[in-house]
C-alpha positions as CSV (number, residue, x, y, z in Angstrom):
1,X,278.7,32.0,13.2
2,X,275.5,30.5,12.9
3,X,274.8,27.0,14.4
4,X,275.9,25.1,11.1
5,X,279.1,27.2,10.9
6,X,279.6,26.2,14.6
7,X,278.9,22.7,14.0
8,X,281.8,22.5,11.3
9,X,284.2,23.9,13.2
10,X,283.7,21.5,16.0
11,X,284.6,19.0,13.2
12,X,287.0,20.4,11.9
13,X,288.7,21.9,14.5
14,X,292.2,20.2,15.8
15,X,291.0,21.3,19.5
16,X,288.2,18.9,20.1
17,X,288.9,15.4,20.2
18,X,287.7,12.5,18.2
19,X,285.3,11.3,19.8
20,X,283.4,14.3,20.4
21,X,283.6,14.5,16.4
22,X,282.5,11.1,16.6
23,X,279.9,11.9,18.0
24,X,278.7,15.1,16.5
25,X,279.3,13.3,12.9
26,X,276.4,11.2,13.8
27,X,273.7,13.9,14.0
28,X,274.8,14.3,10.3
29,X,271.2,15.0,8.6
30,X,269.6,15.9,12.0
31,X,269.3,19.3,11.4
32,X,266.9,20.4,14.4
33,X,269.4,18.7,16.9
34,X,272.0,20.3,15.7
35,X,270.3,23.3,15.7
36,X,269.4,22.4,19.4
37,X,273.2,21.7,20.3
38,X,274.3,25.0,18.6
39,X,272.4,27.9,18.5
40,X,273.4,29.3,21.0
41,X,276.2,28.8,23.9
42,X,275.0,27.0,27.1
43,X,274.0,30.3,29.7
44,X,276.0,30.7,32.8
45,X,273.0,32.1,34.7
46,X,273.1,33.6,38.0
47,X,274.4,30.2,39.6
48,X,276.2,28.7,36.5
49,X,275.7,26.0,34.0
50,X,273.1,23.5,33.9
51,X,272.2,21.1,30.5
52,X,272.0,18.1,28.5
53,X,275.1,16.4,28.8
54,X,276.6,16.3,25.3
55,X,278.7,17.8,22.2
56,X,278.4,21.1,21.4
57,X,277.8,24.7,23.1
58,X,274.6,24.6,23.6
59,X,275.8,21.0,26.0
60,X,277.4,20.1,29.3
61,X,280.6,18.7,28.3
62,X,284.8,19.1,29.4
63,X,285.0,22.0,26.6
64,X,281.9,24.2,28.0
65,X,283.1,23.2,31.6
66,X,286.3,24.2,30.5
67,X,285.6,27.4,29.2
68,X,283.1,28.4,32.2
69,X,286.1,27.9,34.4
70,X,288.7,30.0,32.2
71,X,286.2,32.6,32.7
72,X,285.9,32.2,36.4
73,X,290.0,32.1,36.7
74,X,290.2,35.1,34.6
75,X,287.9,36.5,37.1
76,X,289.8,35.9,40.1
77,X,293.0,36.6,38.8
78,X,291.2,40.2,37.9
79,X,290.0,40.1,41.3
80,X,293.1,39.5,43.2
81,X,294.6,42.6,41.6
82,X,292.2,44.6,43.6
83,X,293.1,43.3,46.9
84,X,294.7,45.6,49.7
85,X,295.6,43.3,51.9
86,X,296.6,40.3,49.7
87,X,299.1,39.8,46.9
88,X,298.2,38.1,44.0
89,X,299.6,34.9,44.7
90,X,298.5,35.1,47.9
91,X,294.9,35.6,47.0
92,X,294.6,32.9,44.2
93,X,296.6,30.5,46.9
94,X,293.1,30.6,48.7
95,X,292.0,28.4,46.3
96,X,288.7,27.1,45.0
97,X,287.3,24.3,46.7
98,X,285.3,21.6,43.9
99,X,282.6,19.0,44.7
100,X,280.5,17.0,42.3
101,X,277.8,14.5,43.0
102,X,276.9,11.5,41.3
103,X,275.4,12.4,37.9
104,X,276.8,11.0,34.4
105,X,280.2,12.7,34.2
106,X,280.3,14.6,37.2
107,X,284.1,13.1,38.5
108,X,285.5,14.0,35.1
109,X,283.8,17.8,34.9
110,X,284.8,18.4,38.5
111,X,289.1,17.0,37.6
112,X,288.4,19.3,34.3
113,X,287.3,22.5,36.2
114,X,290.4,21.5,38.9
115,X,293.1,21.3,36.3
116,X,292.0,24.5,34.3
117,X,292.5,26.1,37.5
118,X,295.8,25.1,38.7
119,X,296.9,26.6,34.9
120,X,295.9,29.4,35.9
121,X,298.1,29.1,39.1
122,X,295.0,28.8,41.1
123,X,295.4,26.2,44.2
124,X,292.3,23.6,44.3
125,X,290.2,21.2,46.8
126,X,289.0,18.3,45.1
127,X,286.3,16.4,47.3
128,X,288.1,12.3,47.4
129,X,284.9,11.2,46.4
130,X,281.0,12.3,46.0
131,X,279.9,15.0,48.5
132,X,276.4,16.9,49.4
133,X,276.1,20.5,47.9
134,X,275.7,22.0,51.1
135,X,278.9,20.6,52.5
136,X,280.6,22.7,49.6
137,X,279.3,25.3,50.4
138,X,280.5,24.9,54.4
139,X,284.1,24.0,53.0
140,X,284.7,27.2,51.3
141,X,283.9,29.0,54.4
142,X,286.1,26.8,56.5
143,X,289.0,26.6,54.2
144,X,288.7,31.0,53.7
145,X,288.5,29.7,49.9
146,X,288.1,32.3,47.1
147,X,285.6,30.5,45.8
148,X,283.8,27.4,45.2
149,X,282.3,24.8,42.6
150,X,279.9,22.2,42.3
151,X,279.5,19.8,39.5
152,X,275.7,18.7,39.9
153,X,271.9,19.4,38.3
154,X,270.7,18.9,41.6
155,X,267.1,17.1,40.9
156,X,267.2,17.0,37.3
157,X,267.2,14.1,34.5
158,X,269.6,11.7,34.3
159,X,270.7,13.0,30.8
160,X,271.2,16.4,32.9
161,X,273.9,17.6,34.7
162,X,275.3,21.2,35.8
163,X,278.4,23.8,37.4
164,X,277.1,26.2,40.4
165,X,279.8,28.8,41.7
166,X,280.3,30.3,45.0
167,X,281.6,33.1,46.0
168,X,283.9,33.1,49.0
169,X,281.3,33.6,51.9
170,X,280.2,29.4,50.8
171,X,277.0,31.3,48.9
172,X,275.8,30.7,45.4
173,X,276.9,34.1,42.8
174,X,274.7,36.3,42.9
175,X,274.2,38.8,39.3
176,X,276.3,41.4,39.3
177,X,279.4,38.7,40.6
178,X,277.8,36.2,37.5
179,X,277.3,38.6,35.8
180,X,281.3,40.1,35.7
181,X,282.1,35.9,35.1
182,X,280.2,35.9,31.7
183,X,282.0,39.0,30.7
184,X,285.1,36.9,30.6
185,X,283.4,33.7,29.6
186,X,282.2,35.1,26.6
187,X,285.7,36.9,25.7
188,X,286.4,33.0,25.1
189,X,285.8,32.8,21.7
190,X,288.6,30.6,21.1
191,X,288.7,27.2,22.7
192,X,293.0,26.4,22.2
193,X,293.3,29.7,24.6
194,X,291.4,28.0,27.6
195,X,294.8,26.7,30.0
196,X,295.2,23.3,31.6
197,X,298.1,21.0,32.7
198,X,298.2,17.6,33.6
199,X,296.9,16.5,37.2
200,X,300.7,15.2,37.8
201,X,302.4,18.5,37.4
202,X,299.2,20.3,39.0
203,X,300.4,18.2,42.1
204,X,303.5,18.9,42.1
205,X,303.0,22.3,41.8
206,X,300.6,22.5,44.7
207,X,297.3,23.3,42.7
208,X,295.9,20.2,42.8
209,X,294.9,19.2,46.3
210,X,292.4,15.9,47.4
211,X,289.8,16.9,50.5
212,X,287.9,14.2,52.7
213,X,287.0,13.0,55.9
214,X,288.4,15.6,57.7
215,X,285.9,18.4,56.6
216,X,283.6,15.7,57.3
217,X,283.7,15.9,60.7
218,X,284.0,19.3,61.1
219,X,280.5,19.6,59.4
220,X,279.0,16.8,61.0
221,X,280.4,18.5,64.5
222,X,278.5,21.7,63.5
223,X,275.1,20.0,62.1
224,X,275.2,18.4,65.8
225,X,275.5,21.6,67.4
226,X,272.3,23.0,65.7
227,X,270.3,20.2,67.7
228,X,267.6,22.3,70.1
229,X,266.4,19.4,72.4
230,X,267.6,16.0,73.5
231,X,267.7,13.6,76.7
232,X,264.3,13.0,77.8
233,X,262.4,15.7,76.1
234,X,262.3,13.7,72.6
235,X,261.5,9.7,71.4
236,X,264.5,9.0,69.7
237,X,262.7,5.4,69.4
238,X,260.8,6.9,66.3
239,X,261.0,5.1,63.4
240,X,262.1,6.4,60.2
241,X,262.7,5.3,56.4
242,X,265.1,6.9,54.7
243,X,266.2,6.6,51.1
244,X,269.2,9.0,49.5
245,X,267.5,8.2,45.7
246,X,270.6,6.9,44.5
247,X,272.3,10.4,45.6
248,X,275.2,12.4,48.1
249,X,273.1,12.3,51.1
250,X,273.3,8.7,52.4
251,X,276.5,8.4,54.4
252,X,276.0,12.0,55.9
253,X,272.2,11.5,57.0
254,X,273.0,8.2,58.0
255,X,276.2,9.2,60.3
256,X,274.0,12.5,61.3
257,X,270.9,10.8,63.2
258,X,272.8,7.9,64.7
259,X,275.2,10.4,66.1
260,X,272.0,11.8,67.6
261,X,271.0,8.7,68.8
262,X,268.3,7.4,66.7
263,X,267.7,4.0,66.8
264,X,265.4,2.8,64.3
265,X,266.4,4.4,60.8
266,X,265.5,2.0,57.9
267,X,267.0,2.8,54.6
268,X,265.8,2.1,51.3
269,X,268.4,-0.4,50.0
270,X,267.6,-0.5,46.3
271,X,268.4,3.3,46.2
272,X,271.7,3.4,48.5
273,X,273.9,3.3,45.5
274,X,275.4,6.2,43.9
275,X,273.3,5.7,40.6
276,X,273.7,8.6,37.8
277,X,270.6,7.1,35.6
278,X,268.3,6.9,39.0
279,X,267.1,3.6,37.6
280,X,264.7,3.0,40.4
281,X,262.6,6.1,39.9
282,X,261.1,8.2,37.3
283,X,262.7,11.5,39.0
284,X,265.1,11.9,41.9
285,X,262.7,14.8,42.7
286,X,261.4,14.4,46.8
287,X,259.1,17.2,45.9
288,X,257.2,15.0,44.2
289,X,254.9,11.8,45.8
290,X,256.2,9.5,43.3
291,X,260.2,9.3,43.8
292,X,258.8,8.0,47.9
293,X,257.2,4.7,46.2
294,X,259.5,2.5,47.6
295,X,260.0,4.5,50.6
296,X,256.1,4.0,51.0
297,X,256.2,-0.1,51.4
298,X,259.6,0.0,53.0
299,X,257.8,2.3,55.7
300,X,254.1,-0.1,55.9
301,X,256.7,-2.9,56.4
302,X,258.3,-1.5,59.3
303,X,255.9,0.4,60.8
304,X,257.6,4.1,60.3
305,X,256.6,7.3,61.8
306,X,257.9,9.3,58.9
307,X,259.8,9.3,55.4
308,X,262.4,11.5,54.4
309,X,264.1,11.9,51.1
310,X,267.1,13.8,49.7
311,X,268.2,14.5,46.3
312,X,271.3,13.7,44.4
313,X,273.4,16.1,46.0
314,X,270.9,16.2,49.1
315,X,270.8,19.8,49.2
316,X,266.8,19.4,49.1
317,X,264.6,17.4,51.6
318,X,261.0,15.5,50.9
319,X,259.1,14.6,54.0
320,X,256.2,11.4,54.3
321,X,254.3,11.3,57.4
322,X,252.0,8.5,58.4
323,X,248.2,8.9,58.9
324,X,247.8,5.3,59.6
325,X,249.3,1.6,59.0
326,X,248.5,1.7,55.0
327,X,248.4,5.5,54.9
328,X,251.5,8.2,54.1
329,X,251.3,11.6,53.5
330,X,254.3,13.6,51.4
331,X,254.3,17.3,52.9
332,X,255.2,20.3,50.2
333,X,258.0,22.4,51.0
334,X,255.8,24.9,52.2
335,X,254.1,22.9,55.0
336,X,257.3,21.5,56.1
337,X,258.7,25.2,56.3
338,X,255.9,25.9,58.8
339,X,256.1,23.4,60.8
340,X,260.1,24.2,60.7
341,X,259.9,27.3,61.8
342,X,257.2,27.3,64.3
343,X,259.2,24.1,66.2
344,X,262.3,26.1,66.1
345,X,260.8,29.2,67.1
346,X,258.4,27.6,69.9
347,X,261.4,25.5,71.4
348,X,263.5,28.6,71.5
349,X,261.3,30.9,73.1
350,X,260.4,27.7,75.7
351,X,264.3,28.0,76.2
352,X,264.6,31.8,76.4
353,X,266.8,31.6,72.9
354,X,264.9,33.8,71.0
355,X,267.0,36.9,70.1
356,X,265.3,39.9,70.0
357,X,266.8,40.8,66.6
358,X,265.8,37.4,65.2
359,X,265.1,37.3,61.6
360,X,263.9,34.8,58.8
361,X,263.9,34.4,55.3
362,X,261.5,33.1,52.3
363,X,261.4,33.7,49.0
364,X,258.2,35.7,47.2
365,X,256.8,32.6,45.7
366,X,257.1,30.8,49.6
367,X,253.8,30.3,51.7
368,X,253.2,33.8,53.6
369,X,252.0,31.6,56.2
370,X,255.4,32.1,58.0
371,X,255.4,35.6,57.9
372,X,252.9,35.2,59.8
373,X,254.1,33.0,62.6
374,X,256.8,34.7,62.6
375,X,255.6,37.5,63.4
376,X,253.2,35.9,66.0
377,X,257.0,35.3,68.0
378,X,258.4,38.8,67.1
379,X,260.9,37.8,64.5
380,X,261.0,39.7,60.9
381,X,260.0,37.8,57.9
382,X,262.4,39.0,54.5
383,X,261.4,37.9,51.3
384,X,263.8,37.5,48.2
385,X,264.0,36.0,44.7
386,X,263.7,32.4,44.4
387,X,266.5,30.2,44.4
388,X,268.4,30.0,47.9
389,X,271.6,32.2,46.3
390,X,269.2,35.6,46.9
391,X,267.7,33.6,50.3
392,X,271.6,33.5,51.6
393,X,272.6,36.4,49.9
394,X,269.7,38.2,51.9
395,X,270.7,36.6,55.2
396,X,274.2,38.0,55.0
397,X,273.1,41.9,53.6
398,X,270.8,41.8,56.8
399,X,273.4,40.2,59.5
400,X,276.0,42.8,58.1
401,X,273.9,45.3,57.6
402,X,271.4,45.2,60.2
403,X,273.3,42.8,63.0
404,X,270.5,40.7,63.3
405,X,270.2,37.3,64.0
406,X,269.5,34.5,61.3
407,X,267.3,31.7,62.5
408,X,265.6,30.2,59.7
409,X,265.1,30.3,55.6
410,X,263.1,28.4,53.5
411,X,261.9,28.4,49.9
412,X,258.5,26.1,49.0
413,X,260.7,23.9,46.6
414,X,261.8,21.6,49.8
415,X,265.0,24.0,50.8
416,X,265.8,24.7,54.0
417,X,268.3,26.1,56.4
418,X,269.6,26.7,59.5
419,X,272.9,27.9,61.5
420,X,275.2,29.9,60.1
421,X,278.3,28.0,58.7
422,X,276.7,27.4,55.8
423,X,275.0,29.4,52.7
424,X,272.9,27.1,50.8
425,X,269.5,24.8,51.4
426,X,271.3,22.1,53.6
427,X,268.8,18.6,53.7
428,X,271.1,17.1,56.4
429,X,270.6,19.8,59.0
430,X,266.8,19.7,57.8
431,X,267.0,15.6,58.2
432,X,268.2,16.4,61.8
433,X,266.1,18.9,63.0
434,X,262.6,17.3,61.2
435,X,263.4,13.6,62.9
436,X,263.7,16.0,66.4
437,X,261.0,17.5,65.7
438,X,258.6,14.2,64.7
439,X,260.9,12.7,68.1
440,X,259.4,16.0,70.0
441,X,256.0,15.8,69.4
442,X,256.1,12.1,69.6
443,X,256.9,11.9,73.1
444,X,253.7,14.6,73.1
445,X,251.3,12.1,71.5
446,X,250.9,14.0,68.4
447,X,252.2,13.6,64.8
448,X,253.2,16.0,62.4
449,X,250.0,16.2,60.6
450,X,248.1,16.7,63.9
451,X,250.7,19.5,64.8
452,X,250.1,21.4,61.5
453,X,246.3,21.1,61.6
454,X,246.4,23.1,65.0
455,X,248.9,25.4,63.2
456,X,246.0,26.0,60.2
457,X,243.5,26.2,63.1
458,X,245.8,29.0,64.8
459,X,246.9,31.3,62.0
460,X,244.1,30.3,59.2
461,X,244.3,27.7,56.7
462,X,247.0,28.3,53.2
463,X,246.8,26.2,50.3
464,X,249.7,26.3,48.0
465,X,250.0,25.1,44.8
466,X,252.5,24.8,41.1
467,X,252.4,23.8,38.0
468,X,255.0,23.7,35.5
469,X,255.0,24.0,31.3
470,X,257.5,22.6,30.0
471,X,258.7,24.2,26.3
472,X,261.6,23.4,25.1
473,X,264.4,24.4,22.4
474,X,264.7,27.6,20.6
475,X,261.2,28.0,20.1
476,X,260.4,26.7,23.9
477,X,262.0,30.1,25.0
478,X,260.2,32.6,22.3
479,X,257.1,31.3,23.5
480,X,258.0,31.1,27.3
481,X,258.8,35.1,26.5
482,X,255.7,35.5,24.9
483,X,253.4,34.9,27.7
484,X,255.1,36.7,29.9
485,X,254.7,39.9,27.4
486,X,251.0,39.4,26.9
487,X,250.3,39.1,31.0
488,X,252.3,42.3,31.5
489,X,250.4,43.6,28.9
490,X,247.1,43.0,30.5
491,X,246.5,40.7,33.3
492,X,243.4,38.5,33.0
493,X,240.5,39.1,35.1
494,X,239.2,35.9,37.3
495,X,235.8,36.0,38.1
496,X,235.0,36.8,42.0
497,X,238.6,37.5,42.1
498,X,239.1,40.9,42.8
499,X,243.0,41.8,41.5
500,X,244.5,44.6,43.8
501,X,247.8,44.9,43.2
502,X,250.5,43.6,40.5
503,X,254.5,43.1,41.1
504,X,256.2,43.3,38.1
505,X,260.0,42.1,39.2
506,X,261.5,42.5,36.4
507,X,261.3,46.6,36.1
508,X,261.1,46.2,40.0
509,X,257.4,47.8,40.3
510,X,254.5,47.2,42.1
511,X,251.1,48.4,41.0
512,X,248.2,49.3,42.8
513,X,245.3,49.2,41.1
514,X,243.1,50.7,43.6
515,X,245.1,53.7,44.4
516,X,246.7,54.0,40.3
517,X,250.1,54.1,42.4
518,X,253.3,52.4,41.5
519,X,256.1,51.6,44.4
520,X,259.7,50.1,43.7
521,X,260.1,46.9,45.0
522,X,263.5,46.2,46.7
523,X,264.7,43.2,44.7
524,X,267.0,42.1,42.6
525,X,265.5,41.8,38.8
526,X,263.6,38.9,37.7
527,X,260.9,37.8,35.0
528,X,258.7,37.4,37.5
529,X,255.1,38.5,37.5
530,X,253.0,38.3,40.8
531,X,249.3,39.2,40.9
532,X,247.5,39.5,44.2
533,X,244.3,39.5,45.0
534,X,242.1,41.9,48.0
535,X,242.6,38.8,50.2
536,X,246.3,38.9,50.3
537,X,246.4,35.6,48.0
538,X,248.2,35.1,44.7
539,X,248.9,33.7,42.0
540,X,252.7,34.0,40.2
541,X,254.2,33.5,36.9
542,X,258.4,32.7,36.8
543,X,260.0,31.4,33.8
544,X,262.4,28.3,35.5
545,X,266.4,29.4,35.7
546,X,267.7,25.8,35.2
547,X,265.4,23.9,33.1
548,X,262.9,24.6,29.8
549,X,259.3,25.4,31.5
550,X,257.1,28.3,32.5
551,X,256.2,28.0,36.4
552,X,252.8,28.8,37.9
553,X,253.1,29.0,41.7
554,X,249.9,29.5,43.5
555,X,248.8,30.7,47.4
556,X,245.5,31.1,49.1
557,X,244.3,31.2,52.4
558,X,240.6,31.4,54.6
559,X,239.4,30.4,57.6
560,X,238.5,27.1,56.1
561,X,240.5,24.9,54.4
562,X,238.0,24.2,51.4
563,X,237.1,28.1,51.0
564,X,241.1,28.4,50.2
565,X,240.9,25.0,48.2
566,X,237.6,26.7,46.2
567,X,240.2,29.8,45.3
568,X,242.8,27.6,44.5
569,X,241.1,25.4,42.0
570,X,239.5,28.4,40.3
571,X,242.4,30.3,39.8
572,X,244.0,27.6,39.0
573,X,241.9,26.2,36.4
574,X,241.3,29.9,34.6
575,X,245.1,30.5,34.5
576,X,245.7,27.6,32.9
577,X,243.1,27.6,30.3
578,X,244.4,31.7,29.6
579,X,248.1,30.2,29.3
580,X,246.3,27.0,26.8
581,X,245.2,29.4,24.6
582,X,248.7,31.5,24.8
583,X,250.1,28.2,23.4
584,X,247.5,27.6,20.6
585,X,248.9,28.2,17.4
């Protein structure tokens, strides 16, 4: 069917309700948004769903929720036919542990995906009430789940909103898992097939099962237990701002450093409430300067050594220090992965912690900065995709695999993560471990700025950069595939930048242009084009997995910070003039 055809049936069709026809009859005459709503079905990428919440396939709503998790029961049930040790009822009586945050819709998506479930005669966790990503993620682990869900679109748009699935070890899918789930998602070509029952009989039948406070504490126990130093060796006077933008994080981080004994947190009351439009900022995004406004006069007010900021489902972390009474600073993810890992990896080595099969992980569009401090303490560096499923899926191939020890990941989009009980980015272990760390070097004199400027001094100075085009719609995504032809095609030449080498991810090659020799690259496929230069720095071009833009990251280094500013901004500047004229008519 074409997107018209697919349009009537929605109102025509018995199946769908009346207000979504309602709805959809009032785009009558609107041809391009129904065009936008129904040309094709809403992806289940390597993670899940993510889109505009509304009618039709190409929309977040209870029918494409609902027919994303018939997929993922058929799955399972398929699944436990190929276990050994477990019958079928047995396996599927693992369950799947469900948490959703506070976006537009969320409760209802989450008691949809529950209830198509326990049709399927598949048990289910239902968080009581909003809940951070990361503690899903620790809940499947703890409860042996078979899998889990999320209802959120993490930093996105209020009009946004999203389904992530985990696989049993509390990690995002990876491909070939997401990849078996579409197979049965798109078998659903009829929407009266998709199972549910009402949540009354679900709990009588056991399927339908409430989760609370009681995981709770278990992860909070276990976020304590990652703590490195305490007593007299940190401030824990320090003075910090904190603001949960409206999102999951603010009972957690709250409970989290006053369990540790901080004294003097100050949060941003305007943005405590669970808020699914964000009212009080343009985008619940920490990565960028803006979302800390409030944080910023909050902090001059009282005096704060340091600002931190999670996202609605606090997964991700932003980070504000001070430079002086009128003066804040927001850190990128990168610079607040460095000074993550070198604190972890100093203290631990002060300690005699450092295993001698330590390992980290960062994905290929992170700051190589930490390979190289990491090195500097003997630990391997591994680098993955981007997006923390391939940084945890890593983590676990390599403990398995190798029997090394995990001590820290990052990506430069403000994830991070440490421990082991859970496989996702995790902002209230990073809001523990950054206020220990400001606490450390308090008590030293020195703030976090001064600590990474003697970091820069030590291991040379990285400047790290993105930019994002955002193209949206049908024609969005021709053009986004577009570019990405012509630069495999021929890269462009940048003056006084000498190209050396060119990693194209999604055949898995790397060139060398010096040597006219071509090496596989052991990762999983991407469109992902990276170009390096004879320096080591680079620039990278990545189509985004969960919104409609074209992503330029950007990485130089010298012994100077304005010699790797000076690459920066040329590169920079010629890519995107090269990419303005891919977008000219």
């Amino acid at each position: 069917m074409n997107y018209l055809e697919k349009y009537k049936f929605w109102l025509e069709n018995e199946y769908f309700d009346e207000q979504a026809k309602a709805e959809l009859r009032a785009l009558a005459g609107n041809e391009e948004e129904i065009k936008d709503r129904f040309y094709k079905d809403l992806e289940f990428g390597t993670g899940g769903l993510r889109g505009k919440i509304a009618m039709g396939t190409n929309r977040m709503n209870v029918y494409t929720v609902s027919r994303a998790t018939q997929g993922l029961a058929n799955y399972l049930i398929e699944e436990s036919q190929k276990q050994k040790e477990l019958t079928t009822k047995q396996y599927l009586e693992q369950g799947v542990v469900i948490a959703y945050d506070c976006r537009h819709k969320s409760r209802e998506f989450a008691e949809t995906a529950a209830l198509v479930l326990a049709a399927n005669n598949i048990k289910t966790y239902l968080f009581e009430d909003i809940r951070p990503t990361p503690e899903l993620s620790f809940a499947v682990r703890y409860l042996h789940a078979a899998a889990g869900i999320v209802i959120t679109a993490s930093h996105n748009p209020p009009e946004y909103n999203g389904y992530k699935v985990y696989g049993p070890d509390g990690g995002q899918i990876i491909p070939d898992i997401a990849d078996k789930i579409i197979a049965h998602i798109n078998k659903i070509k009829d929407y009266s097939l998709i199972k549910k029952i009402d949540r009354s009989t679900a709990v009588q039948k056991g399927f339908f099962n409430i989760i609370g406070k009681e995981i709770d504490q278990v992860y909070l126990q276990k976020v304590k237990e990652l703590a490195i130093r305490d007593k007299e060796q940190i401030d824990k006077s320090i003075r910090i701002v904190y603001t949960p933008l409206h999102g999951a994080g603010n009972i957690p981080v709250r409970t989290i450093l006053k369990e540790r004994g901080f004294t003097n947190i100050f949060v941003v009351e305007k943005q405590v409430q669970p808020d699914p439009e964000f009212s009080t900022v343009e985008s619940p995004n920490p990565e960028y300067p803006a979302a800390f406004e409030m944080a910023i006069k909050l902090g001059k007010k009282v005096n704060a050594d340091i600002l931190i900021a999670t996202d609605p489902d606090a997964d991700r972390l932003g980070l504000a220090v001070k430079t002086s009474s009128t003066k804040y600073i927001v850190l990128n993810g990168n610079q607040v992965g460095v000074l993550l890992l070198h604190y972890i990896l100093s203290s631990k080595k002060e300690l005699n912690q450092i295993p001698s099969n330590g390992f980290m992980v960062k994905t290929v569009v992170t700051s190589d900065m930490s390979k190289v401090i990491a090195d500097d303490f003997g630990v391997d560096t591994y680098e993955t995709l981007t997006g923390f499923k391939f940084i945890c899926h890593k983590v676990k191939e390599v403990e398995e695999r190798e029997k090394k020890s995990f001590l820290f990941g990052y990506e430069e989009s403000i994830g991070y993560l440490a421990g082991d009980f859970v496989r996702d980015k995790d902002a209230i272990i990073a809001a523990m471990l950054i206020c220990e760390m400001t606490a450390y070097y308090h008590k030293k004199g020195f703030n976090l700025l001064q600590v990474l400027e003697e970091l820069y001094k030590k291991y040379g100075y990285y400047e790290e950069d993105q930019h994002s085009l955002y193209l949206e719609g049908m024609e969005g995504e021709k053009k986004i595939a577009e570019i990405m032809e012509s630069f495999r095609k021929e890269v462009p030449p940048i003056e006084g930048m000498e190209i050396v080498r060119i990693d194209d991810i999604l055949i898995g090659k790397s060139y060398d242009l010096k040597s006219k020799k071509t090496v596989p690259l052991d990762l999983p496929r991407s469109n992902v084009l990276k170009i390096i230069f004879s320096d080591g720095s680079w620039y990278c071009l990545r189509p985004s997995g969960t919104e409609p833009k074209l992503k330029l990251y950007l990485s130089f280094h010298a012994q100077t910070r304005k010699e790797a500013q000076q690459k920066l901004n040329l590169v920079k500047i010629t890519a995107l003039q090269i990419l303005s004229r891919e977008l000219s008519p």
